[in-house]
C-alpha positions as CSV (number, residue, x, y, z in Angstrom):
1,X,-10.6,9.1,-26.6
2,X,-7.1,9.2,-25.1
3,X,-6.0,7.7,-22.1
4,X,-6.2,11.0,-20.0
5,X,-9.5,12.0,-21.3
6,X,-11.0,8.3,-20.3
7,X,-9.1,8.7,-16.7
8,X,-10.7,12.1,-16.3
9,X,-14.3,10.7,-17.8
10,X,-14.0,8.0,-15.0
11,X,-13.1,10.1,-12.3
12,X,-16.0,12.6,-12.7
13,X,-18.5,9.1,-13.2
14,X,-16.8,7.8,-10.0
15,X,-17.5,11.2,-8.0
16,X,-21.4,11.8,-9.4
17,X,-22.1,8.0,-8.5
18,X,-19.9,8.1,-4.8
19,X,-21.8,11.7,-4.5
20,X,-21.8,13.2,-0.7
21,X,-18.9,11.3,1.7
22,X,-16.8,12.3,4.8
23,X,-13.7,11.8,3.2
24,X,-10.6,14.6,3.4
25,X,-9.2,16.1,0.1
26,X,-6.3,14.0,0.7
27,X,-8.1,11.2,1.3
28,X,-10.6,11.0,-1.2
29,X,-8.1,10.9,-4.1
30,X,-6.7,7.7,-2.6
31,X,-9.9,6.2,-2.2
32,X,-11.3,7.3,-5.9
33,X,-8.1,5.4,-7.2
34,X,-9.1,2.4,-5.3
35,X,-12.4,2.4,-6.6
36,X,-10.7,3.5,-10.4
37,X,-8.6,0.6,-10.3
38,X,-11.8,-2.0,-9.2
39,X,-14.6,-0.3,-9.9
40,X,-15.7,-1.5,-6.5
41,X,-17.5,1.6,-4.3
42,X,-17.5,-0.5,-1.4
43,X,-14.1,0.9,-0.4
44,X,-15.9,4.0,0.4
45,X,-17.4,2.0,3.9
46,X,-14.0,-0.4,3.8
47,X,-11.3,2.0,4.0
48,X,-10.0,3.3,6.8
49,X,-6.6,5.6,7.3
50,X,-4.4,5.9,10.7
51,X,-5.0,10.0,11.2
52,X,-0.6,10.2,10.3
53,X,-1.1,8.0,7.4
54,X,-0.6,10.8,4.3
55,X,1.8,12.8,5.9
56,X,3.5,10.1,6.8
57,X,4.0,8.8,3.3
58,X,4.3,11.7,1.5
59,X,7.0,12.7,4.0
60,X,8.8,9.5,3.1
61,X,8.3,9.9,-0.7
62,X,9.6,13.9,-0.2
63,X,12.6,12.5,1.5
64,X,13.1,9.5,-1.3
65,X,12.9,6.4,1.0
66,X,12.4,3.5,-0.1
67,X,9.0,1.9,-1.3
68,X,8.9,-2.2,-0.7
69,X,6.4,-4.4,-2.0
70,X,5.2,-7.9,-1.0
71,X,4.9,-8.7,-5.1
72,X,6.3,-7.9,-8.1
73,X,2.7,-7.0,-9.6
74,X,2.3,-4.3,-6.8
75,X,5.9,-3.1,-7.8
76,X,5.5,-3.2,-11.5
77,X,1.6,-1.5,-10.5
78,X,3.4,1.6,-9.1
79,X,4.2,4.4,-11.5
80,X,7.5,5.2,-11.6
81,X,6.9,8.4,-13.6
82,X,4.7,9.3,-11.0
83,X,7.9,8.9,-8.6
84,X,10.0,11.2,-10.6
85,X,12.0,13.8,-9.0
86,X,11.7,11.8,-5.8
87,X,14.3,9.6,-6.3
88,X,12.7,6.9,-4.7
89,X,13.6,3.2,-5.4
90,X,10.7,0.4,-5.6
91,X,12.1,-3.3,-4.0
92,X,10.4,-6.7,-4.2
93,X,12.5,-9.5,-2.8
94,X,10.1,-12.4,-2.6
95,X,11.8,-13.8,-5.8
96,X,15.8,-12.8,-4.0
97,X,17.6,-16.3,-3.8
98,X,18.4,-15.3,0.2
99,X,14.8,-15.1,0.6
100,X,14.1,-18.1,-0.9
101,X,16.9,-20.4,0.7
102,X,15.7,-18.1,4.4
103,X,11.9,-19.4,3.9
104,X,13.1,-23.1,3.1
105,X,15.3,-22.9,6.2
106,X,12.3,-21.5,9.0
107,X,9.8,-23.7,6.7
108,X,7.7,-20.8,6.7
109,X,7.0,-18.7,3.2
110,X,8.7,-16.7,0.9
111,X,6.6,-13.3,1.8
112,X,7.7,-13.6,5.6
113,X,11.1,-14.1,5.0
114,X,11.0,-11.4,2.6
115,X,9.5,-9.0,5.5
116,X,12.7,-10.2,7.4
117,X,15.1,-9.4,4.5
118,X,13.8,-5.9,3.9
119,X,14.0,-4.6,7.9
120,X,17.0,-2.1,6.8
121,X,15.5,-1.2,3.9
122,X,12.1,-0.5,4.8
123,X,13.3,2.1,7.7
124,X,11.6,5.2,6.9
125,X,10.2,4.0,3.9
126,X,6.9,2.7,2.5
127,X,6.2,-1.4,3.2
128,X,3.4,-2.1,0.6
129,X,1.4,-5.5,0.8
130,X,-1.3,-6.3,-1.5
131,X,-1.3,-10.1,-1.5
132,X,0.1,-12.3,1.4
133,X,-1.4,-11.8,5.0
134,X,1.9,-13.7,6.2
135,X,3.6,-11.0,5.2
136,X,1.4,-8.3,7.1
137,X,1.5,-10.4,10.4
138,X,5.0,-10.6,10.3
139,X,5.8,-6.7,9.6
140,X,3.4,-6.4,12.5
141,X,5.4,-8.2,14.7
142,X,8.5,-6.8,13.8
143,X,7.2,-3.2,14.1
144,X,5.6,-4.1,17.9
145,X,8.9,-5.5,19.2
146,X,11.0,-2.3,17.9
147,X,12.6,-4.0,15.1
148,X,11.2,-2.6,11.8
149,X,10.4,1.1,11.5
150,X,8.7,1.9,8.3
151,X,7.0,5.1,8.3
152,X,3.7,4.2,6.5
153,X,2.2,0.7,6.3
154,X,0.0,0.0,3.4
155,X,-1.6,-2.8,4.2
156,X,-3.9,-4.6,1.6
157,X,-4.1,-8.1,1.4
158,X,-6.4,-10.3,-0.2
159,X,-7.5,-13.8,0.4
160,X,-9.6,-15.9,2.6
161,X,-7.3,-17.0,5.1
162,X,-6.1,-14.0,7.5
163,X,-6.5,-11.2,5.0
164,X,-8.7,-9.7,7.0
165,X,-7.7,-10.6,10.5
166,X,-4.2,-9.5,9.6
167,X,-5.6,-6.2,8.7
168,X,-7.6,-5.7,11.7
169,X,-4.5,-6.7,13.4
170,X,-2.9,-3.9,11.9
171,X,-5.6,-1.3,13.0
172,X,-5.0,-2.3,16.3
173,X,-1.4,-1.3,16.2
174,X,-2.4,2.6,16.0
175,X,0.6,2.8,13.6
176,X,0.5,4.5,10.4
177,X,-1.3,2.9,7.9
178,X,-3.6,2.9,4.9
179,X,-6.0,-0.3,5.1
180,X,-9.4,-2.2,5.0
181,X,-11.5,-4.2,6.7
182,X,-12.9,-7.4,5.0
183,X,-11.6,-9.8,2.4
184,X,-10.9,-7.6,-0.6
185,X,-7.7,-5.9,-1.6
186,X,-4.9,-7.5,-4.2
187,X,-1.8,-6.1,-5.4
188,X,-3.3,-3.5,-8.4
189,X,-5.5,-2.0,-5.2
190,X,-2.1,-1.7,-3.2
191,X,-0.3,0.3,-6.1
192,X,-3.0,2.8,-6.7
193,X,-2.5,3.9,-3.1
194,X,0.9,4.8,-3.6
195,X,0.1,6.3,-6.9
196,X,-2.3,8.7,-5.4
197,X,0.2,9.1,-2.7
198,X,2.6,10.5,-5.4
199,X,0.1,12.5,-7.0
200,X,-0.5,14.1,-3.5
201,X,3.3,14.7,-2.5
202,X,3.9,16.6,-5.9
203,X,0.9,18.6,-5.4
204,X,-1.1,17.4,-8.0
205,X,-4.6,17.2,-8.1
206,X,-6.5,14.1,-10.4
């Protein structure tokens, strides 16, 4: 079979086995990626969308803002075919030498200080975190006190300590975002949400 054929083979298996759901037409391709990429339905009770979420990221992919990621998995996870004609750059700085000398300085880790780093960047853009719940808790605090304006959180960190409080945390905010509640998450679960994000913003339907 090709690639597309098995992508299109999963996607119907995926929609007979979630069957009836109360998700939109834009959300539902975001959450049928999610479960694509793990082949874990329970992100069909887990995931939950701020009501400006899409528009608010397709609006900032239409306008080619800048996408930032906590990793370089989620970064090299994000299709950049999928990007074109956006003209829409994907960042990662947790491996940038400022970042590295900033988080040895505040003794605190490399995923916050890369938050920190990425403030002018990430205005109007996309912040994407799919590992480090230090990094979520910071952008959340930056965000609250005015000083980071990202238009669209994706939020998606996975772990044991504060995954899920951050993202809770972040629900609280009643700021754009795309998130869950509970443990799960990772970077590859964090790049299919922008990758269905794309699909939506050039009109394309999987």
């Amino acid at each position: 079979m090709k690639p597309s054929d098995i992508e299109a083979l999963s996607f119907k298996i995926i929609d007979e086995e979630a069957g009836e759901h109360n998700f939109s037409k834009k959300e539902w391709p975001i959450v049928r990626r999610m479960i694509h990429t793990s082949a874990d339905f329970e992100y069909m009770q887990t995931v939950r969308f701020h009501h400006q979420a899409i528009e608010a990221g397709i609006n900032a992919m239409q306008h080619g803002e800048t996408i930032i990621t906590d990793t370089t998995m989620a970064m090299s996870g994000i299709s950049k075919k999928r990007l074109n004609g956006f003209n829409v750059k994907v960042k990662c700085l947790i491996s940038d030498a400022e970042v590295e000398k900033m988080a040895a300085e505040k003794k605190t880790t490399r995923a916050h200080a890369a938050v920190d780093a990425a403030v002018s960047d990430m205005e109007g853009g996309i912040y994407v975190i799919g590992n480090a719940p230090t990094a979520l808790l910071r952008l959340i605090e930056l965000i609250k006190t005015g000083k980071a304006a990202p238009a669209l959180v994706v939020g998606l960190p996975v772990g044991f300590v504060n995954a899920a409080e951050s993202k809770a945390a972040l629900i609280e905010t009643d700021y754009p975002y795309i998130t869950n509640i509970e443990r799960k998450g990772g970077s590859n679960i964090a790049a299919s949400v922008i990758n269905a994000l794309a699909n939506i913003a050039k009109g394309e339907h999987e």
